[in-house]
C-alpha positions as CSV (number, residue, x, y, z in Angstrom):
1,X,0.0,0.0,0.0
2,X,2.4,2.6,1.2
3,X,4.6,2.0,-2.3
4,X,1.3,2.4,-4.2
5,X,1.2,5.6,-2.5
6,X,4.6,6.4,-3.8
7,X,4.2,5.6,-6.6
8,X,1.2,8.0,-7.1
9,X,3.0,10.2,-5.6
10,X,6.2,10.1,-7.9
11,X,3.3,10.6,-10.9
12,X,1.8,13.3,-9.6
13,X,5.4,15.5,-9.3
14,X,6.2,14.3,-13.0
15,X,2.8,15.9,-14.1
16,X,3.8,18.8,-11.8
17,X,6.9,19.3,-13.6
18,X,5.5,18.8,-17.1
19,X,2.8,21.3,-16.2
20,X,4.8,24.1,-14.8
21,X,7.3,24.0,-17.6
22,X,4.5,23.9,-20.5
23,X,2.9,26.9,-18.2
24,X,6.3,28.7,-17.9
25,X,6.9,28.6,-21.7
26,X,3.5,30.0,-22.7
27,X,3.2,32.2,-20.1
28,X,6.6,34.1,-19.3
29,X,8.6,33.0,-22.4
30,X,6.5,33.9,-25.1
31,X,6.2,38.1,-23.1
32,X,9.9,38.8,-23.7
33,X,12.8,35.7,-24.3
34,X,15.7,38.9,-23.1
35,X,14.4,38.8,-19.4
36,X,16.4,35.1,-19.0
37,X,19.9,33.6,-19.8
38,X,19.5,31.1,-22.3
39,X,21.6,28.9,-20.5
40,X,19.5,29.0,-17.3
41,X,15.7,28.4,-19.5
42,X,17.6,25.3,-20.8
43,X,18.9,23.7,-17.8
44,X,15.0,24.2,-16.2
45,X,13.8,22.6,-19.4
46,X,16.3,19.5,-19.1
47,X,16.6,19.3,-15.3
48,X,14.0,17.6,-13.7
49,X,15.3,18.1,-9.8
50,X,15.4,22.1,-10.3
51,X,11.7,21.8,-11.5
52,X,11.1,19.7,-8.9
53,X,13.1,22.2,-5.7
54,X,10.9,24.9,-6.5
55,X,7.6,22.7,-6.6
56,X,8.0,21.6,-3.4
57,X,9.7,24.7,-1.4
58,X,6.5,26.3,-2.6
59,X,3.8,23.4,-1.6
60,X,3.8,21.4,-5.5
61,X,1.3,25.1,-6.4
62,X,2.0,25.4,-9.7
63,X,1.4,29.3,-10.1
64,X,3.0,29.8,-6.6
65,X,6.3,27.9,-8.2
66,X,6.3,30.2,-11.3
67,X,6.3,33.1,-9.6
68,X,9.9,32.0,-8.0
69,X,11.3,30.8,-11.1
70,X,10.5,34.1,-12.9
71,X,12.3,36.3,-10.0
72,X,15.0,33.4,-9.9
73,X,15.9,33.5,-13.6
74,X,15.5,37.1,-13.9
75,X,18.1,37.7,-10.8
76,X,20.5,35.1,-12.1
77,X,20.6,37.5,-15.4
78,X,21.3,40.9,-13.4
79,X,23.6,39.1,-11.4
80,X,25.4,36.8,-14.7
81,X,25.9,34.1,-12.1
82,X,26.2,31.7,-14.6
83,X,29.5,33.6,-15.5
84,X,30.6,34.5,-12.2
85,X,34.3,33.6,-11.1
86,X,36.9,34.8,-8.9
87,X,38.4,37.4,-10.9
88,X,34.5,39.2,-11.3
89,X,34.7,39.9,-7.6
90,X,37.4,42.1,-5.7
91,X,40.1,39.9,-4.3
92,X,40.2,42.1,-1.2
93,X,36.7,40.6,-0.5
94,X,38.5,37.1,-0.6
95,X,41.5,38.3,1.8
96,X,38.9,39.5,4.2
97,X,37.2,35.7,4.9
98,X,33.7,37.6,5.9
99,X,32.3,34.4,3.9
100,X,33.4,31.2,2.9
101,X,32.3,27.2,3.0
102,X,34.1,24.9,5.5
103,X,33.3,21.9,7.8
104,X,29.9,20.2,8.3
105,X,27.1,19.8,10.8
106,X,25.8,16.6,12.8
107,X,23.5,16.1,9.9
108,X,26.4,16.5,7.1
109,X,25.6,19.0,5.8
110,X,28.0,21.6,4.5
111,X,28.6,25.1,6.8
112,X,28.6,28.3,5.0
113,X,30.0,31.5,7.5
114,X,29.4,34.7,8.0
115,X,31.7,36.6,9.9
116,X,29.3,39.2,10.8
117,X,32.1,41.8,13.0
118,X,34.2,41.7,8.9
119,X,31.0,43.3,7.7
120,X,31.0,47.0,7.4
121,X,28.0,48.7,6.0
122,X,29.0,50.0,2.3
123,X,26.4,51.2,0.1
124,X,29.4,51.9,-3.2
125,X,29.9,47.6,-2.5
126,X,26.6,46.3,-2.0
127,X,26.3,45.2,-5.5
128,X,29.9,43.7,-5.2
129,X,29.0,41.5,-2.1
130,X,26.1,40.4,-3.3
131,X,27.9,39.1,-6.2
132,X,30.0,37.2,-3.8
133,X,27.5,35.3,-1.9
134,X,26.5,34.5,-5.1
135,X,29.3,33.6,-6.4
136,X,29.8,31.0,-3.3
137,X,26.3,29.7,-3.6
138,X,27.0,29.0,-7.4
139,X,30.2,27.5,-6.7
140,X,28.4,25.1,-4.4
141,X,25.7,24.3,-6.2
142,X,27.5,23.1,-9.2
143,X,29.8,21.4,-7.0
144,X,26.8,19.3,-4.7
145,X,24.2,19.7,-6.6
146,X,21.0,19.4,-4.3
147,X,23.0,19.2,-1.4
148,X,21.6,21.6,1.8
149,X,23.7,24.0,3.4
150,X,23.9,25.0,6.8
151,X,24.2,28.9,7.2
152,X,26.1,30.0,10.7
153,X,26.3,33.8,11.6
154,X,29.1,34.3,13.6
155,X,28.0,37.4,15.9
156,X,31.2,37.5,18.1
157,X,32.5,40.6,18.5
158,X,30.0,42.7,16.4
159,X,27.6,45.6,16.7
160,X,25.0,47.5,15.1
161,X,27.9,49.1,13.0
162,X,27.8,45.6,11.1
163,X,24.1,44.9,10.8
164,X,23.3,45.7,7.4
165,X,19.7,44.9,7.1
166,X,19.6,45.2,2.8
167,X,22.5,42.6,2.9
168,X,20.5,40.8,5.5
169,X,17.4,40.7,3.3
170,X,19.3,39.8,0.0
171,X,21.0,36.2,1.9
172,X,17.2,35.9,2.9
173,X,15.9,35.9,-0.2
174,X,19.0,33.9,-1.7
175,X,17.5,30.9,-0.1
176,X,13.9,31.8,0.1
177,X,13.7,32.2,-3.8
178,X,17.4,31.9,-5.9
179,X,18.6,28.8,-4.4
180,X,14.9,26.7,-2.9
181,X,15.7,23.7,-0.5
182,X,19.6,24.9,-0.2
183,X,18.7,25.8,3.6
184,X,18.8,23.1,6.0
185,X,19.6,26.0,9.3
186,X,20.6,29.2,9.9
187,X,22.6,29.4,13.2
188,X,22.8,32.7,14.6
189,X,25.7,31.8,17.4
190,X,26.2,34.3,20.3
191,X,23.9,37.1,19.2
192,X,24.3,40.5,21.3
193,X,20.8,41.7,23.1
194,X,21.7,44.8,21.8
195,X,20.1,42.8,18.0
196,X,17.1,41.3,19.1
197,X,14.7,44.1,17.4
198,X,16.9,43.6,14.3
199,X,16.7,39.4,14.3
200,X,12.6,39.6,14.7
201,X,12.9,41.7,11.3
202,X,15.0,39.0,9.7
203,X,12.2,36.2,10.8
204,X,9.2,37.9,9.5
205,X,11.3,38.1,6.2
206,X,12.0,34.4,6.1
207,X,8.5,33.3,5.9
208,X,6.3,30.1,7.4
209,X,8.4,27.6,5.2
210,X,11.9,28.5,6.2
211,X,11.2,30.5,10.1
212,X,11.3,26.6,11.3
213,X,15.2,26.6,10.0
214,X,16.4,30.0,12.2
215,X,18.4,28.8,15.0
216,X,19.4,31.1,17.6
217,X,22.2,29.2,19.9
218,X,25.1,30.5,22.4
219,X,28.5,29.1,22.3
220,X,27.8,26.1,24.5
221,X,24.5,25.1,22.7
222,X,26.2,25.7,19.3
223,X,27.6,22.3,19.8
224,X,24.1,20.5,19.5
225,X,24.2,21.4,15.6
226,X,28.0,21.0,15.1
227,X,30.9,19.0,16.3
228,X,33.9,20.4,18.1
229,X,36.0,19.2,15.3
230,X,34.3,22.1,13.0
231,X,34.4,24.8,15.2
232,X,36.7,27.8,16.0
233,X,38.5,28.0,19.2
234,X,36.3,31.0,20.5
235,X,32.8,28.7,20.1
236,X,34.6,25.7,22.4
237,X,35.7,24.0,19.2
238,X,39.1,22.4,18.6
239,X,39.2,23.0,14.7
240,X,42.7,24.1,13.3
241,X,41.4,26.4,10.3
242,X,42.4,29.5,9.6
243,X,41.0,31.3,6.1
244,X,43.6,32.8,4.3
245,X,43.5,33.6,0.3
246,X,44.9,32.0,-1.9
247,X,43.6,30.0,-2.6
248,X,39.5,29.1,-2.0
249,X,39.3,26.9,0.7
250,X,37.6,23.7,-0.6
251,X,36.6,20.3,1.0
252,X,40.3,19.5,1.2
253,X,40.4,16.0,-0.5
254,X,42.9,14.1,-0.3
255,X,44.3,10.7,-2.0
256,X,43.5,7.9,-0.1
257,X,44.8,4.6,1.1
258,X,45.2,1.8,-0.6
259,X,44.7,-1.9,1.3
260,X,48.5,-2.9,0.6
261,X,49.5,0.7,1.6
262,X,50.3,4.5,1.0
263,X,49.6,4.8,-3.1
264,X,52.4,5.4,-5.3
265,X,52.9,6.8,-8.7
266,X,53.5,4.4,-11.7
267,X,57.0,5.2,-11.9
268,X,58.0,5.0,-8.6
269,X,55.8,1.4,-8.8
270,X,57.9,0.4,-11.9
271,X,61.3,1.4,-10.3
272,X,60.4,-0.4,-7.2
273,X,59.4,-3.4,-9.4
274,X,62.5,-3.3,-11.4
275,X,65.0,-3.3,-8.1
276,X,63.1,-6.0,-6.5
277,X,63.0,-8.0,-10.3
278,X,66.7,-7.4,-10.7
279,X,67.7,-8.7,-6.6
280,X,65.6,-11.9,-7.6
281,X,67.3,-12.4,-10.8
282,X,71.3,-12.1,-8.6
283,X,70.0,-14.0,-5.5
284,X,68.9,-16.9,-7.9
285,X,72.1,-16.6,-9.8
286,X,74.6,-17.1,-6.7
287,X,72.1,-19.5,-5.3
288,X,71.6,-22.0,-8.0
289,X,74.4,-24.7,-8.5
290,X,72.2,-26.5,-11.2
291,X,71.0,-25.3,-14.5
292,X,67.5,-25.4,-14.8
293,X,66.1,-27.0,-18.1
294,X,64.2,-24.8,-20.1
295,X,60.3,-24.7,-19.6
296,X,58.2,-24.8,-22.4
297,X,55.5,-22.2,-22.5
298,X,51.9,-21.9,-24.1
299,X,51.3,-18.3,-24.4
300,X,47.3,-19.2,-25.0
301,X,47.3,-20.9,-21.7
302,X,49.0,-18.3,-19.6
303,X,46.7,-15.6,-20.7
304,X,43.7,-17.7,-20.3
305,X,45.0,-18.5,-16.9
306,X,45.9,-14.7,-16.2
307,X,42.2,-13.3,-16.8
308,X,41.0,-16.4,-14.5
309,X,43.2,-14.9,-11.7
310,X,41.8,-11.7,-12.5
311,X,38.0,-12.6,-12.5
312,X,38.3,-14.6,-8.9
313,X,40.6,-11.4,-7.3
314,X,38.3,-8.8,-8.7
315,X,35.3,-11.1,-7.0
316,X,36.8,-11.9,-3.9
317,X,37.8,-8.3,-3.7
318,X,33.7,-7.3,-4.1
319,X,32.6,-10.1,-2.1
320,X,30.5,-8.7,0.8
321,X,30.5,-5.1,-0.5
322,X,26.9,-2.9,-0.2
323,X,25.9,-3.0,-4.2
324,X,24.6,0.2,-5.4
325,X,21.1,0.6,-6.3
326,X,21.3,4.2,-8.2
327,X,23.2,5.8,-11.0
328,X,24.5,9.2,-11.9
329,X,24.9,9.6,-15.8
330,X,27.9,11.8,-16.2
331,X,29.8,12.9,-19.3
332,X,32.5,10.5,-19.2
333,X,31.4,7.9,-16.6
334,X,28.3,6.2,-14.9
335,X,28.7,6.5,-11.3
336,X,27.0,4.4,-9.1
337,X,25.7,4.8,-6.5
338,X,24.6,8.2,-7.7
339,X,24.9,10.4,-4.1
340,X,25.6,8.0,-1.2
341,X,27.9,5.1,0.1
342,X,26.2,3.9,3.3
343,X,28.1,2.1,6.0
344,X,26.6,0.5,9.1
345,X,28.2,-1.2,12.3
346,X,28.1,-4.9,11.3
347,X,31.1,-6.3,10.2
348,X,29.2,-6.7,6.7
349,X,28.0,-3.2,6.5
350,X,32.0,-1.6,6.6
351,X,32.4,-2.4,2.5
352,X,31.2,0.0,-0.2
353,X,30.9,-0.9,-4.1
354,X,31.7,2.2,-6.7
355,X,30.8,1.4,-10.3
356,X,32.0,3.0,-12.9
357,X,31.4,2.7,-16.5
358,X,32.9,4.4,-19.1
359,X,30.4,5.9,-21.6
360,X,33.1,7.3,-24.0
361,X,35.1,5.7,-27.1
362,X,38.0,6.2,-25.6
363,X,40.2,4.7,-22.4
364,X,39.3,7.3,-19.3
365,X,41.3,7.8,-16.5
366,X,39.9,8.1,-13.0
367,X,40.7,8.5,-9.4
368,X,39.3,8.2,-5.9
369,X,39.7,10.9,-3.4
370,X,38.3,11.4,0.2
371,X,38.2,13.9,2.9
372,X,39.1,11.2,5.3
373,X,42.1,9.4,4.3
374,X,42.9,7.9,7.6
375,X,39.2,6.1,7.8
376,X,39.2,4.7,4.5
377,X,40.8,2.0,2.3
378,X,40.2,2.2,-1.8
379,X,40.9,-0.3,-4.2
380,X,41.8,0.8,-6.9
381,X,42.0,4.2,-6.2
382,X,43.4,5.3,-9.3
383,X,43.5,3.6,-12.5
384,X,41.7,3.6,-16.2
385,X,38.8,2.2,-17.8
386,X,38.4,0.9,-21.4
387,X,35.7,1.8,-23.7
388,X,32.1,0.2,-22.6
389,X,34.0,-1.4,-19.8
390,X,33.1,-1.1,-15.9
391,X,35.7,-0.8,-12.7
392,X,34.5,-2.0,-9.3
393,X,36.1,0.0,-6.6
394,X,35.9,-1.3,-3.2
395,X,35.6,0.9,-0.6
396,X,36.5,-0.3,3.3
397,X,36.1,1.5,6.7
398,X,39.6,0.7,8.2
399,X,40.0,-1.1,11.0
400,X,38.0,0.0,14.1
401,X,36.7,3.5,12.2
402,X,33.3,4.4,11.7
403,X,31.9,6.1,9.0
404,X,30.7,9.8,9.1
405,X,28.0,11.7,7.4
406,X,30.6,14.4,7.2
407,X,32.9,12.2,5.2
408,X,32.9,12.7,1.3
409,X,34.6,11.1,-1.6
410,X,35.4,12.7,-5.3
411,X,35.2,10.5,-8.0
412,X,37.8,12.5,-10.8
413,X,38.3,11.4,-14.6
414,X,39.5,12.8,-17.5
415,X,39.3,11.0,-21.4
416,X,42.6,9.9,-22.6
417,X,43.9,10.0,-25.9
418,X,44.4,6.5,-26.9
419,X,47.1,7.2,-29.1
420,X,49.3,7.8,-26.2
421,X,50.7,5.0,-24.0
422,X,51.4,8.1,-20.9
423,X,51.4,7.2,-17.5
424,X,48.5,7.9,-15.2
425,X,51.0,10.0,-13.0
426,X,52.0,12.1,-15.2
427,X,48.8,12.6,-17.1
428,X,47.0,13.7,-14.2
429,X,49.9,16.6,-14.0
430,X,49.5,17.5,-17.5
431,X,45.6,17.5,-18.3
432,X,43.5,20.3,-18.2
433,X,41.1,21.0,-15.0
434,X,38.4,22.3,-17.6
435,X,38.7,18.0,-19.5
436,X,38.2,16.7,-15.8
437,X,34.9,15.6,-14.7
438,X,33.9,15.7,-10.6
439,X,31.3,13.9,-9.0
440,X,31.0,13.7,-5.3
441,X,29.5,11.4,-3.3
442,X,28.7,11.8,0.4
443,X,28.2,9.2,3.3
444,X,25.3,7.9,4.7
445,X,25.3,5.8,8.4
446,X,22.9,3.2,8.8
447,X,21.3,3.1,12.4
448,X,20.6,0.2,13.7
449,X,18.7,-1.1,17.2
450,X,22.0,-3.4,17.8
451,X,24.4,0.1,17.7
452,X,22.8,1.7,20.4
453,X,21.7,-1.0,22.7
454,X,24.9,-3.0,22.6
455,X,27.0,-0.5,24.7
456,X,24.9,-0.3,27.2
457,X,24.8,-4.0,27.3
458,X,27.7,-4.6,27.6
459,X,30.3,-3.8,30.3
460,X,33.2,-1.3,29.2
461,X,36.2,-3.5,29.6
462,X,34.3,-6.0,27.0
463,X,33.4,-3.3,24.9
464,X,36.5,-2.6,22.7
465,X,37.5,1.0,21.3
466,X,34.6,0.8,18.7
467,X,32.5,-0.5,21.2
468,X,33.0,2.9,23.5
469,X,32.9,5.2,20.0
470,X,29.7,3.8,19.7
471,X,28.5,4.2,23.6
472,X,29.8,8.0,23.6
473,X,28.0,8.8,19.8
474,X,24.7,6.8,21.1
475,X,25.3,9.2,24.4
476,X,25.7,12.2,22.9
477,X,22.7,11.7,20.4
478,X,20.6,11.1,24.0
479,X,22.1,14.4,25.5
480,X,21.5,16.2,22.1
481,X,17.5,14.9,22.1
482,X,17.4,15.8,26.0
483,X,18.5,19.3,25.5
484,X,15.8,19.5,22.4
485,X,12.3,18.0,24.7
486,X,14.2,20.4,27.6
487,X,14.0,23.1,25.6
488,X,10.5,22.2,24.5
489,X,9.3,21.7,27.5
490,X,10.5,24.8,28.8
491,X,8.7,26.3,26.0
492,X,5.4,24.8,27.0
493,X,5.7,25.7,30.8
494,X,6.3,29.5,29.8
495,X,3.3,29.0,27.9
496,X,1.4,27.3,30.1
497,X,2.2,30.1,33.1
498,X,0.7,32.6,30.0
499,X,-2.0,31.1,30.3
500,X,-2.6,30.6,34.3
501,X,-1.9,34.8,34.2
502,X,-4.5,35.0,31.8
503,X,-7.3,33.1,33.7
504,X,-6.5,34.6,37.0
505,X,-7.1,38.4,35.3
506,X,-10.1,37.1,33.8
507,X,-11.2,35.6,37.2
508,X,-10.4,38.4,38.7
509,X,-12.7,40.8,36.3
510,X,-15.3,38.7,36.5
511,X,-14.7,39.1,40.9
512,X,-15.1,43.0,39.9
513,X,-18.1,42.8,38.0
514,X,-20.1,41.0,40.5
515,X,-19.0,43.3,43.1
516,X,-20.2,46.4,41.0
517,X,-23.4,44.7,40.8
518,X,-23.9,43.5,44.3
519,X,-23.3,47.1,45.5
520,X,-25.6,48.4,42.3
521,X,-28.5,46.3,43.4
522,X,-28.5,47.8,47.4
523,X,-30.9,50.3,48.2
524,X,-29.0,53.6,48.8
């Protein structure tokens, strides 16, 4: 029943879609084609998901949703976001770090800051720092595509001097109608009372479907939204980062480990082979007293055995690996899955399958990178692909490491020209960042009853160091709900003694009135 349900569901938001872009076509497009970038009418004609985003951010209303996309489009002309880059906006904006993207929340999701005291009210470069949110929301975008974002204003240290409330109203309206269902929170960490008046402004702007996402949090409750790990030293975190530019700060990938160990390039693999082919050859030279007689060799039979050996190591390797049920179709590759890997606690839930199939006619090149090199083990991590062939990449949690939702991996390839016999190495230095094509996938932690009951179970000194990693997340999720129904329920009681005030001034009116009329009705 409930997948009947779905289904129907699934139909009736493919109608939806069809509907508002037939609408949007005879309606807005036939007035004036000049209002839009033809690049952005195209990709809402082909994209399915950015039909979909503003559909649902404005309840599946069809009218409602055109409304957005027409202010949407026409902004992202004024704007030419579709051509913004670094070089369009002032580099001192850059050296400043007043915004940028780093770390993630408890939920995964990606932090974008504002360091509200590096703001100074500037009406000659409010068109300028506009342009640079936008160029940062772009960025993302294009980077993790329908991926939220968390939003934290960092209020430390500021005033009223930095409260620009037209700035305030355009980051507003950047997630209320440029960029629908990018807002997962905005944190506003360590507000002065001196703002209040200001902040009530900003919440009436934000309107019923977003005023649920406004967080307002002090340095010690900051730390229900976000690990320690991602926060500066003046919020009670213990993360390292420092903005400085150049260059952008990104998600910091990095090449991961292999199962047989740190990854080396192809020539330092050859060289490494060569030495240890040459010590064999000596060894067996001073060691053997006895010629050998010649072996003869059938070349057919070798092969035949070769691509045996291959077929049982490349499904031993994948043996007990999570298969993935999506795909993303990309230029040069098929990814699959298409967003997430997802890892659990069982020993049989630690081993990811990546897919890739090459879609070109040519050999591509591809490598694995991760923003947590010391969790994960990738084989192979970098290699090629032939024409209409597929690579299974096995991806391992390492030894007692649990996946995070935090954690992401970049799937990188680039077409080679098959013409040249280059090493991977050295290609990957040589070709051109515009040829290589990115996907990123995330990572997705499967709950189960087992992880959280275990612990407790069990005593501590059974429980090994995975065992109390699991007791102290399964803790701090309990201390995080606590402090949510406390916060609640706090909310409730001040509502409730509302209420008792109000009955006790109605009680006594009602005291009052009888009184008047007791002492009315008594002869004089």
């Amino acid at each position: 029943m409930a997948e009947l349900e779905q289904h129907e569901g699934e139909q009736d938001i493919e109608k939806k879609i069809v509907e508002t872009r037939q609408k949007f076509k005879n309606e807005f497009l036939q007035e004036s084609t000049d209002k839009y970038d033809s690049r952005d009418v195209e990709r809402l004609d082909k994209d399915d998901a950015l039909v979909e985003g503003y559909l649902q951010w404005r309840l599946c209303v069809v009218e409602d949703a055109l409304k957005l996309i027409d202010e949407s489009l026409q902004w992202r002309k004024e704007f030419g976001v579709n051509d913004l880059t670094e070089s369009a906006i002032p580099r001192w904006m850059f050296e400043t770090g007043a915004v940028y993207l780093h770390g993630y929340d408890k939920e995964g999701n990606k932090l974008f800051w504002f360091k509200v005291k590096l703001h100074v009210k500037d009406t000659k470069t409010i068109v300028d720092k506009k342009k640079y949110v936008a160029f940062w929301l772009e960025r993302y975008a294009k980077k993790e595509p329908g991926m939220p974002l968390t939003v934290i204003f960092d209020m430390a240290e500021s005033g009223l001097s930095n409260i620009d409330m037209e700035f305030v109203k355009y980051i507003i309206n950047c997630f209320k109608v440029y960029y629908p269902k990018f807002l997962s929170k905005m944190i506003i960490v360590d507000m002065p009372w001196i703002m209040n008046a200001a902040w009530k402004i900003v919440k009436s702007w934000l309107g019923p479907e977003a005023v649920s996402k406004l967080k307002f949090a002090s340095r010690s409750e900051v730390h229900g939204f976000i690990d320690p790990e991602y926060l500066p030293a003046h919020m009670g975190g213990t993360d390292p980062f420092k903005y400085s530019y150049p260059p952008l700060p990104d998600d910091d990938f990095q090449t991961p480990i292999c199962e047989n160990g740190p990854i080396v390039s192809e020539d330092e693999l050859e060289s490494k082979e060569g030495d240890m082919e040459s010590k064999d050859a000596l060894e067996s030279s001073f060691s053997s007293e006895v010629a050998v007689k010649p072996k003869k060799v059938n070349f057919l039979e070798d092969s035949l055995r070769a691509e045996d050996n291959d077929k049982g190591d490349a499904s031993s390797r994948t043996k007990g690996a999570r298969k993935p049920l999506t795909t993303f179709k990309g230029a040069l590759l098929d990814v699959s899955p298409a967003e997430e890997l997802s890892f659990g606690s069982a020993e049989t839930e630690k081993r990811c399958l990546i897919i890739l199939s090459n879609v070109t006619k040519n050999k591509v090149a591809f490598k694995v990178r991760t923003t947590a090199p010391e969790k994960y083990r990738v084989k192979p991590s970098s290699s090629f692909c032939e024409p209409g062939a597929s690579v299974d990449i096995v991806v391992s949690l390492h030894g007692g490491s649990q996946a995070s939702p935090q954690d992401r991996f970049l799937v990188m390839a680039a077409e080679m020209d098959n013409s040249l016999s280059q090493e991977l190495a050295q290609f990957w230095k040589e070709v051109q960042k515009a040829k290589i094509m990115e996907h990123r996938l995330r990572c997705h932690v499967v709950e189960s009853l087992k992880q959280t009951v275990s612990p407790l179970r069990d005593s501590p000194v059974e429980t090994g160091s995975g065992g109390l990693q699991e007791f102290h997340t399964a803790l701090m999720r309990v201390i995080t709900c606590n402090a949510r129904l406390e916060q609640k329920l706090n909310s409730c009681l001040w509502v409730q003694k509302v209420l008792i005030g109000l009955v006790l001034i109605l009680v006594l009116l009602n005291l009052l009135c009888l009184r008047l009329l007791t002492s009315s009705q008594q002869p004089s």
